[in-house]
Each structure stands twice: as structure tokens, then as C-alpha cells.
C-alpha positions in Angstrom: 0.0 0.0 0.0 1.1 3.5 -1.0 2.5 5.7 2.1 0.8 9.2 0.0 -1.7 10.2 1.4 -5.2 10.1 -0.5 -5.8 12.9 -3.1 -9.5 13.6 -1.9 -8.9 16.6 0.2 -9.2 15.4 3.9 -9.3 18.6 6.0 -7.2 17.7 9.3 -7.9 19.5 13.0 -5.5 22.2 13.5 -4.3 19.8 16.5 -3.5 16.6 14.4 -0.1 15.3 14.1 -0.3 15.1 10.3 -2.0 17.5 9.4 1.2 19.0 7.0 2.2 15.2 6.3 2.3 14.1 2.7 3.6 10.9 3.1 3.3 8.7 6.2 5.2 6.0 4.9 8.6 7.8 7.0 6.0 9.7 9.6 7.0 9.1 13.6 4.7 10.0 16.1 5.6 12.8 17.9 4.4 13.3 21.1 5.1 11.4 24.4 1.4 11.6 25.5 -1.5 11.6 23.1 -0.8 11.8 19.4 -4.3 12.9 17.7 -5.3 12.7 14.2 -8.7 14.2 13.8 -10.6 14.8 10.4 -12.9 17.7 10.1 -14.7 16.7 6.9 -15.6 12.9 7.6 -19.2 13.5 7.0 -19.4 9.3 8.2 -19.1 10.6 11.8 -19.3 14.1 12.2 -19.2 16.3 15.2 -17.5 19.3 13.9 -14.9 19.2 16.2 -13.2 16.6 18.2 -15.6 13.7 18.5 -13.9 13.2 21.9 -15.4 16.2 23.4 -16.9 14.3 26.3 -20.1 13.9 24.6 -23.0 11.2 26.3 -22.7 8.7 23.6 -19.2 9.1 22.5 -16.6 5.8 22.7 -13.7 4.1 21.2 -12.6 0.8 19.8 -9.1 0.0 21.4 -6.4 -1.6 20.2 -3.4 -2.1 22.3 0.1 -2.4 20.8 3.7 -3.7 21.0 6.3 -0.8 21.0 8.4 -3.0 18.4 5.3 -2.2 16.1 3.5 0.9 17.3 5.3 3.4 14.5 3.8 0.6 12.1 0.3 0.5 12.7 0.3 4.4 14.1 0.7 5.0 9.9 -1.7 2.6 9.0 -4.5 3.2 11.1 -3.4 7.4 10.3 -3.5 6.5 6.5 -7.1 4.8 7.1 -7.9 7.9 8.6 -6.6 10.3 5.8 -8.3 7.9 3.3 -11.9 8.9 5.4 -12.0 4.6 5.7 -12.3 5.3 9.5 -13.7 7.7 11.7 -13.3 11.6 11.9 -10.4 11.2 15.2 -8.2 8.3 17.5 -5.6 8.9 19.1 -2.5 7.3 20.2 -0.1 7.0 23.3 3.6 7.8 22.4 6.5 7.3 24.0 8.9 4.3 25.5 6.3 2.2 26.8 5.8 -1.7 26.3 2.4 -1.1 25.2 0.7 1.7 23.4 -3.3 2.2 23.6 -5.0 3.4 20.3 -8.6 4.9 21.2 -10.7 4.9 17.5 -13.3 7.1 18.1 -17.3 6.7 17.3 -19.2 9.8 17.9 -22.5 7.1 19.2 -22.0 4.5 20.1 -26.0 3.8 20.1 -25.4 4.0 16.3 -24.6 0.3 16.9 -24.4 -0.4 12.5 -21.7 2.3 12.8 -19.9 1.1 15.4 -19.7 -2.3 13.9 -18.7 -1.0 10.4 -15.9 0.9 12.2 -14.9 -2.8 13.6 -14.9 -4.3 10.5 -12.6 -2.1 8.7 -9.8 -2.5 12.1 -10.7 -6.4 11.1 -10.2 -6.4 7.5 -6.9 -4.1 7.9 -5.6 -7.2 10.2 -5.4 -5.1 13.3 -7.5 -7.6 15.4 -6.0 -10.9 14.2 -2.3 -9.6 15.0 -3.1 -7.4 18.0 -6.6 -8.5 19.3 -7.1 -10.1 22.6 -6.7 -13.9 22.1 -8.9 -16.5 23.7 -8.0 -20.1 24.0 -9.7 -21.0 20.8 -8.2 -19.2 18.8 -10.7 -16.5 18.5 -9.4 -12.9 19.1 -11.6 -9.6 19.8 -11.1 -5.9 20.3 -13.4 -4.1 23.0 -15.3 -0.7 22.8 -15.7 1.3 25.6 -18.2 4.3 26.0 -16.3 7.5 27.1 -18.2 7.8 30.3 -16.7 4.5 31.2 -13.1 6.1 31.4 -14.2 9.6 33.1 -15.7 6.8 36.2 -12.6 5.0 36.4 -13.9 1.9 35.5 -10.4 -0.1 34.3 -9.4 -3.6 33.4 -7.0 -3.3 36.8 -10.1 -3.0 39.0 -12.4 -5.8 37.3 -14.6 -3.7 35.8 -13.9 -1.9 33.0 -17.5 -1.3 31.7 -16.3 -2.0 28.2 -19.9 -2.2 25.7 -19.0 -4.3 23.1 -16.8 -6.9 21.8 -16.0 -7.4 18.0 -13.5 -10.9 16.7 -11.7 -11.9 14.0 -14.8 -13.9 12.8 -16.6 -10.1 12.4 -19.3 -11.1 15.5 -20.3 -8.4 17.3 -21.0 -8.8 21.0 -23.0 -6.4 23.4 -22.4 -6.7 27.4 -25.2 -7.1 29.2 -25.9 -8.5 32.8 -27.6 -11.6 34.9 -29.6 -10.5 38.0 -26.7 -10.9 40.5 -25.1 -8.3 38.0 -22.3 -11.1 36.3 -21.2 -9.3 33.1 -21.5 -11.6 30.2 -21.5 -11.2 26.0 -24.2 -11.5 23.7 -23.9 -11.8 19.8 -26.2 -8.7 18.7 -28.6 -9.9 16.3 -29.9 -6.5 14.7 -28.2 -3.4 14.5 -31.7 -1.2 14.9 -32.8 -2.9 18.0 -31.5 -0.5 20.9 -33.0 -2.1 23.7 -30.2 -4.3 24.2 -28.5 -1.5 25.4 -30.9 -1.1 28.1 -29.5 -3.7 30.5 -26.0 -1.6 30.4 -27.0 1.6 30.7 -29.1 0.7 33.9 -26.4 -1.1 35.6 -23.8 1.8 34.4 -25.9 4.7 35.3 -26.1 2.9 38.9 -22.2 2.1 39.1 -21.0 5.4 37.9 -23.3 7.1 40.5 -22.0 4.9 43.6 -18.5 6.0 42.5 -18.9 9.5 42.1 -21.1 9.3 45.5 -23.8 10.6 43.9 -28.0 9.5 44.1 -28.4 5.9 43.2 -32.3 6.3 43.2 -34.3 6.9 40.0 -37.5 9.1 41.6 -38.7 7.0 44.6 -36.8 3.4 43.4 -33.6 2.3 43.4 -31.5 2.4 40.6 -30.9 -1.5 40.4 -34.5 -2.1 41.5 -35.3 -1.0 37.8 -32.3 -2.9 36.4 -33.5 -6.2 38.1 -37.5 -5.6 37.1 -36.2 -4.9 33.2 -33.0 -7.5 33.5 -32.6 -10.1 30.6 -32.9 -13.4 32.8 -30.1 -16.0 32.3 
């Protein structure tokens, strides 16, 4: 594949890395911290500005990636970008680390046939089968996480990351949802219009996000997870 960028004119975010770049194929990140790339006229996902603005529905596919290859696939998922294949921003982690975390932003994720087209583009440019996580059959996934998630502190390290979806190498798509003595588990989402199935989610996250922030945990006169048992999925 060509390192020049496309010859459509993408219009880049004054605070992108490359927006002056013509050709990625020598391109090095430069910052320690966050390296954005954010593209104004991606009418597939626009917000105008930085879709990362802390907006409600906003989130991120992530992939997370070996130093020895971050340059690598830092000027391939930034080519993607420039081509307008991907979304209007992501953003990397730079630096010496072992591991770099690439966030690829959707604007909603309730716009669940966007989300999953976003997916299958990381898939098909082999991001997920040489960097996804990797299960003992073989299978491997990426995982999207709505922004709210982050801004509570809800991480891997603590066993509950709140991550929404789950997308593998065999192009499933996978919502999380939860039994009634609130164990996460995956289900293969079956139609792309049917929002409901974010229901059980948004309950459970609206009542764990307000227990961290020590905020109300009632919804009028009745507990938060009161609701998210009566409307639970049973299991």
C-alpha cells in the first residue's frame, strides 16, 4: 500500500499530528502523550470538532500495541484515517512504553451499524487478528468502551472496566449485558436497529458510575438497580 496520502482533500484538525504530512510511509509520532489525528470533513461521523469532546454517547474501539510495532500501525490506522475509511479522530499514546493504547473514536455508540462497520474495517486491515485479545480457541476480539466508562474509572486493573462491546476476527459483534446478580456476560447482537439491548447496560452503568462519584443511586422514589433487576434479561 502507497504511504501518500489520499488525493481527496481530507481537511485535518488544526491539533493533528499530520495535518502537513504528505507521506506517512517515514512519519513518527511525535508526542510522548497523546498523538491525535482528527478529520474535520468525515461526513461518516461528524461532530465538527473533536468527537472526543466528552459527549454522552461518544466511545472508542481500542487496540493495544507492542512498542516494536506501534510506528507501524500508528501509519496505518493514520493512513485509514486520511483515506476517510475510519472515523473523523483516535488517538495514540507515544513514547517508551511496552504497550501503546490506540482509542478509534465513534461519535454514538448507540449508532450500533456504525460502530460495527468501524470494527470491520480495524478487522479487514488485520489489526484484530495480530493485536486482538486472544482467547483459548483461537478466536481474538477488540473491545469498545463508552467515554463515560473512562471519566468513572472503571479499568481492566479494577475488574470492571465497563467496556460495551466486543468485536472478533470472525466479524461477531457482542453487546455486554448483565444476569440479575449483575455477572457481566456477551451477547452476539442480532440486529443493529434494535436498541433495547443496550438497556440492560445503561441501567447497571448509570447505577455504578453514581455509587463511585457518590452521587443519588435512586431513579425518583426506586432504586437504581431495582429497575435494572425488574427490566433485567434473565439468564
Amino acid at each position: 500500500m502507497s504511504g501518500i496520502i489520499a488525493k481527496v482533500r481530507t481537511i485535518f484538525n488544526e491539533h493533528s499530528v499530520i495535518q502537513t504530512v504528505k507521506q506517512l510511509d517515514t512519519f513518527i509520532p511525535p508526542n510522548n502523550g497523546w498523538n491525535y489525528v482528527m478529520v474535520e470533513n468525515d461526513l461518516n461521523d461528524k461532530s465538527g470538532e473533536r468527537s472526543f469532546a466528552f459527549e454522552d454517547t461518544t466511545g472508542k474501539w481500542m487496540l493495544f500495541i507492542p512498542d516494536a510495532d506501534f510506528i507501524k500501525v500508528f501509519r496505518g490506522v493514520a493512513r485509514l484515517a486520511a483515506n476517510l475509511e475510519l472515523t473523523n479522530s483516535f488517538k495514540a499514546s507515544g513514547g517508551r512504553e511496552k504497550s501503546h493504547v490506540f482509542c478509534i473514536y465513534c461519535r454514538n455508540f448507540k449508532n450500533i451499524k456504525f460502530v460495527r462497520k468501524i470494527a470491520k474495517i480495524i478487522m479487514d486491515s488485520g489489526f484484530i487478528d495480530n493485536y486482538g485479545v486472544k482467547y483459548k480457541d483461537g478466536t481474538r476480539a477488540i473491545f469498545f468502551k463508552p467515554d463515560d466508562a473512562t471519566r468513572g474509572n472503571f479499568y481492566s486493573e479494577s475488574g470492571n472496566s465497563m467496556t460495551l462491546y466486543k468485536f472478533t476476527n470472525k466479524a461477531e459483534l457482542f453487546f455486554k449485558e448483565f444476569d440479575q446478580d449483575y455477572n457481566p456476560h456477551w451477547s452476539l447482537v442480532e440486529d443493529d436497529n434494535n436498541l433495547e439491548v443496550l438497556d440492560n447496560y445503561e441501567i447497571y452503568f448509570d447505577y455504578k458510575y453514581s455509587e463511585s462519584k457518590g452521587l443519588d443511586t435512586y431513579e425518583g422514589d426506586k432504586p437504581i438497580l431495582k429497575l435494572y433487576k425488574d427490566r433485567s434479561i434473565k439468564t
